[in-house]
C-alpha positions as CSV (number, residue, x, y, z in Angstrom):
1,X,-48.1,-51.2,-62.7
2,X,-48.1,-48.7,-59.7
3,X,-45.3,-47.3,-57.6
4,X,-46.4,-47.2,-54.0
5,X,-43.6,-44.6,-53.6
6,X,-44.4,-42.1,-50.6
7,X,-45.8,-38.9,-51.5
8,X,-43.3,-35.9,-51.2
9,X,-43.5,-33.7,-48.2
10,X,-45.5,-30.7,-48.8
11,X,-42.9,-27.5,-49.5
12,X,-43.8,-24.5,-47.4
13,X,-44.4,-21.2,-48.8
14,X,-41.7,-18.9,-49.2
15,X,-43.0,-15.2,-49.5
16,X,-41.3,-12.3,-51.0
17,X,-40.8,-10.7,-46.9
18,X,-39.1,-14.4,-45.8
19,X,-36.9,-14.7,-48.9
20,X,-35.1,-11.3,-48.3
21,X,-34.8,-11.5,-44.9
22,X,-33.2,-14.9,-45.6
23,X,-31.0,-12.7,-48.3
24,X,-29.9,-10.3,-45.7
25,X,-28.7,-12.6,-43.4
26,X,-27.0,-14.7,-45.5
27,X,-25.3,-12.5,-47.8
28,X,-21.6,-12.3,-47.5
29,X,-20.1,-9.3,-48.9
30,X,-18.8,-11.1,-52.2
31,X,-22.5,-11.2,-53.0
32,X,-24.3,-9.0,-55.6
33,X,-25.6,-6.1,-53.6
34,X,-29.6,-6.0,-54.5
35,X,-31.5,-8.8,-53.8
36,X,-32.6,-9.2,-57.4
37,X,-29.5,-9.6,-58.7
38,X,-28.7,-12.5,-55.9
39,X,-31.9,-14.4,-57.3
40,X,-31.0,-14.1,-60.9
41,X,-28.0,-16.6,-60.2
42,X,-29.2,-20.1,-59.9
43,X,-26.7,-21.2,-56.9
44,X,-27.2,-18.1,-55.0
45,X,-30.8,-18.2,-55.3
46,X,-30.8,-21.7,-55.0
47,X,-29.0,-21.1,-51.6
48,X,-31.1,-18.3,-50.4
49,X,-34.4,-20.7,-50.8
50,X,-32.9,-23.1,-48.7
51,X,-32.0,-21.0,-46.2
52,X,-35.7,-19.9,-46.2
53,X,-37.0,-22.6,-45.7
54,X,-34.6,-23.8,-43.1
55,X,-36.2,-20.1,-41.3
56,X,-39.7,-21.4,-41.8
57,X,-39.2,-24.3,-40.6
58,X,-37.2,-22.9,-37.0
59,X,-39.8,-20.9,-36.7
60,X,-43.0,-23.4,-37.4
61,X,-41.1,-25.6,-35.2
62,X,-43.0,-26.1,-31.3
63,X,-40.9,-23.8,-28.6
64,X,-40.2,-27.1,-26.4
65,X,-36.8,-25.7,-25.5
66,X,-37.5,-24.5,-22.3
67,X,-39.1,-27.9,-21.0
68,X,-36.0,-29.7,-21.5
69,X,-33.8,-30.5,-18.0
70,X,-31.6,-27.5,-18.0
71,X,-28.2,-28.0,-18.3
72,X,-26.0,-29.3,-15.0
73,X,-24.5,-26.9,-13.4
74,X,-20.7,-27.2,-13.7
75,X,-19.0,-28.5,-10.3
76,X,-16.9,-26.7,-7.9
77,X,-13.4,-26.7,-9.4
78,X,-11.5,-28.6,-7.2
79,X,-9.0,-27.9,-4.7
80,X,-5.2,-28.7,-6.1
81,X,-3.3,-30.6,-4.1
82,X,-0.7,-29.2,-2.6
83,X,2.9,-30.4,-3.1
84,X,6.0,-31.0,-1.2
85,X,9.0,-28.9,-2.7
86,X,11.2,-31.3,-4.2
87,X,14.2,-31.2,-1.3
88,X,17.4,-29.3,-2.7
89,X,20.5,-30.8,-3.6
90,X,23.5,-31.0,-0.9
91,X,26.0,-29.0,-1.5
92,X,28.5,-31.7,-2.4
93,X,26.2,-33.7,-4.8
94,X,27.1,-34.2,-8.5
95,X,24.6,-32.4,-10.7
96,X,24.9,-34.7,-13.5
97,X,23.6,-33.2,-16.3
98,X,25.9,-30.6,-15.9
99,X,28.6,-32.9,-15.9
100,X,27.3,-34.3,-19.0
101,X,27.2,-31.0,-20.6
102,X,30.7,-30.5,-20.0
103,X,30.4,-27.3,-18.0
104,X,32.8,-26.7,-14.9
105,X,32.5,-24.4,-12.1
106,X,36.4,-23.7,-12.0
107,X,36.2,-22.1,-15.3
């Protein structure tokens, strides 16, 4: 019996140069501060690989960038309308949250 599964993707090659560039630019402060000593811990190393490849792969990838439509150009911010002033109270109107609040002018 045969598995007709797909054959993996071929891994790039990571060199020594692309590995600790990927180290440097990855490394948070909390890291061990040589390179060897990053690679000796499995997750760490394990994390720096990935980036790596995710370099490799960024850089392998075809520069199409610049023939996509450029972005729109944002429109002209538009004019605010203008309001009326809200007309003032007359003189002998009852302001009634005043009122409400309790608060007198004869005090």
């Amino acid at each position: 019996m045969t598995s007709s599964s797909p054959a993996p993707a071929a891994q790039p090659e990571l060199d020594e140069a692309l590995l600790q560039r990927a180290w440097r630019m990855l490394r948070p402060p909390c890291w061990p501060p040589s390179f060897v000593e990053t690679m000796a811990d499995p997750l760490r190393s394990q994390m720096v690989h990935m980036f790596a490849r995710q370099l490799l792969r960024s850089a392998a990838a075809p520069a199409t960038r610049d023939a996509w439509p450029a972005p729109a150009m944002p429109a002209a911010p538009r004019q605010t309308e203008r309001r009326r002033p809200l007309p003032q109270m007359a003189t002998g109107a009852v302001d009634r949250k005043r009122a409400a609040a309790g608060d007198r002018d004869d005090d």
